[in-house]
C-alpha positions in Angstrom: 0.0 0.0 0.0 3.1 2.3 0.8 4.2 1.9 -2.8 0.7 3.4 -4.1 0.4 6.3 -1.7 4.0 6.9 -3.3 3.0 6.8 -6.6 0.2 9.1 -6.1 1.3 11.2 -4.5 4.6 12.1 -6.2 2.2 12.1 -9.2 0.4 14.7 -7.9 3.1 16.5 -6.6 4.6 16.9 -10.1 1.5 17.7 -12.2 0.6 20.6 -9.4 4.1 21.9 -10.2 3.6 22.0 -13.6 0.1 24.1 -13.4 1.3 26.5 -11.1 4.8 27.2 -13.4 1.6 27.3 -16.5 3.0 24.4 -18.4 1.0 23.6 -21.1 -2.2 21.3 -20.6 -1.5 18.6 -22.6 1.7 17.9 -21.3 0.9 18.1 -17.1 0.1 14.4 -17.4 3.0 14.0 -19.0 5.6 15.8 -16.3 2.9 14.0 -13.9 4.1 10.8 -15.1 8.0 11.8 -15.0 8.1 12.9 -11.5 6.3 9.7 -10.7 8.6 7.6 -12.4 11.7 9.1 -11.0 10.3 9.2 -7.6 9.4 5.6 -8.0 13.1 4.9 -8.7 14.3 6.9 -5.7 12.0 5.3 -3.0 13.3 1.8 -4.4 17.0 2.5 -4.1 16.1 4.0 -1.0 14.4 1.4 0.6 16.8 -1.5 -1.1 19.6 0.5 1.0 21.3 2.7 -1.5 22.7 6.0 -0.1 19.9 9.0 -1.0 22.8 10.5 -2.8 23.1 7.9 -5.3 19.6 7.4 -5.3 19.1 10.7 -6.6 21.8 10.9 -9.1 20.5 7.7 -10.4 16.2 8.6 -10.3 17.4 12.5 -11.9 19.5 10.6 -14.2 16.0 8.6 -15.8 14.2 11.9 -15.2 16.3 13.7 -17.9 16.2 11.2 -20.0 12.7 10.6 -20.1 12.2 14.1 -20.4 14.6 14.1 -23.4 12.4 11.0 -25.1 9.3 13.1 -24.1 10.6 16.1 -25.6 11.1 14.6 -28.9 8.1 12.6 -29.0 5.6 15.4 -28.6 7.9 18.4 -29.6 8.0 20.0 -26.5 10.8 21.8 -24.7 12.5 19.4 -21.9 12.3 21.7 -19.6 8.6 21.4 -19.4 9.0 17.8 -18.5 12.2 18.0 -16.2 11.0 20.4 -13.8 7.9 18.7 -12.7 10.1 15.8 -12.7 12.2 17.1 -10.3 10.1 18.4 -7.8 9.4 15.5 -5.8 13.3 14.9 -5.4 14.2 18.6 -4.1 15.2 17.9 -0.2 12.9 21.0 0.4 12.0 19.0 4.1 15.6 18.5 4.7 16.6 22.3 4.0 13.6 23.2 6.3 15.0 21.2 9.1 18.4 22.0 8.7 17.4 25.7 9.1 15.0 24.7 12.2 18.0 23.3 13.7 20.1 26.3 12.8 17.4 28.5 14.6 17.1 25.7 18.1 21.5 26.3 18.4 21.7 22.5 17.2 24.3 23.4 15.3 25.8 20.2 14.9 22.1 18.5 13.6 21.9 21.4 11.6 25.1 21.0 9.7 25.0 17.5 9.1 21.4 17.9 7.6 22.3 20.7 5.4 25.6 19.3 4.4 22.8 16.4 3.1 20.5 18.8 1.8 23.4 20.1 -0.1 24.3 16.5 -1.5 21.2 15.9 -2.8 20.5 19.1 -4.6 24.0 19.0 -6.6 23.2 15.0 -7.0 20.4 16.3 -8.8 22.0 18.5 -11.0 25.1 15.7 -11.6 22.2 13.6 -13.0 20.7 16.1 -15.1 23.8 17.2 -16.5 25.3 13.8 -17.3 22.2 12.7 -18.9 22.3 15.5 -21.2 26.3 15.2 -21.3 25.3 11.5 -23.1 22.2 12.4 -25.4 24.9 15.1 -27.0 27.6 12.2 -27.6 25.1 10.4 -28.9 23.5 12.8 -31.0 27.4 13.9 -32.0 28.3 10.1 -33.5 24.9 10.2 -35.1 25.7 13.1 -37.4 28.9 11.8 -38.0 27.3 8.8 -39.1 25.1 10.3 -41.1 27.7 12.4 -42.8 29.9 9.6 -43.3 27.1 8.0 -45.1 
């Protein structure tokens, strides 16, 4: 049952992101499903015992790149998809108790939870990045091809 409430929720999380940043209609169901699907790869890892670092560089990772197959597919910029994507793995809950610490003088909770908020937001970008670091290789040895041909 933990699995659905996931899956709904993260769902719902992305596809509310998308209308309040006015993304087109046809495609909230799609940045719905994005977000979902990376959250879905997160909370496994997670719960399997992978680090939430890696976890995030990996689910970010799948975000971009189905946001890249998305893109394509329904000629849409990727940003449309890749942002609701995202949303449900920002550590916004983290940062919020890091700073609640901060304020309390538990500075040594605070540090250690910030340090992790910290992780997890540049694992985000690392994933994003290196996914698009791979679609341009592979787009690259494509027009070679092509030109070769």
């Amino acid at each position: 049952m933990t699995l659905v409430a996931q899956l709904i929720t993260s769902f719902i999380a992305s596809t509310g992101f998308g209308v309040m940043f006015n993304a087109p209609k046809p495609s909230l169901l799609k940045g719905g499903f994005v977000g979902m699907t990376g959250w879905v790869i997160y909370y496994l890892m997670e719960q399997s015992g992978i680090d939430a670092v890696i976890a995030t560089v990996t689910a970010s990772f799948f975000i971009a790149v189905i946001s890249q197959i998305f893109a394509k597919v329904y000629r849409t910029p990727v940003i449309i998809f890749s942002v609701a994507g995202i949303i449900p793995l920002v550590p916004g809950g983290l940062a919020y108790d890091a700073m609640r610490n901060f304020v309390q003088n538990d500075y040594n909770t605070a540090i250690n939870l910030a340090a992790k908020a910290f992780m997890i937001s540049g694992s985000i970008a690392v994933g994003l990045v290196f996914s698009e670091v791979i679609n341009q290789i592979i787009r690259n040895a494509t027009m070679i091809r092509q030109e070769k041909q």
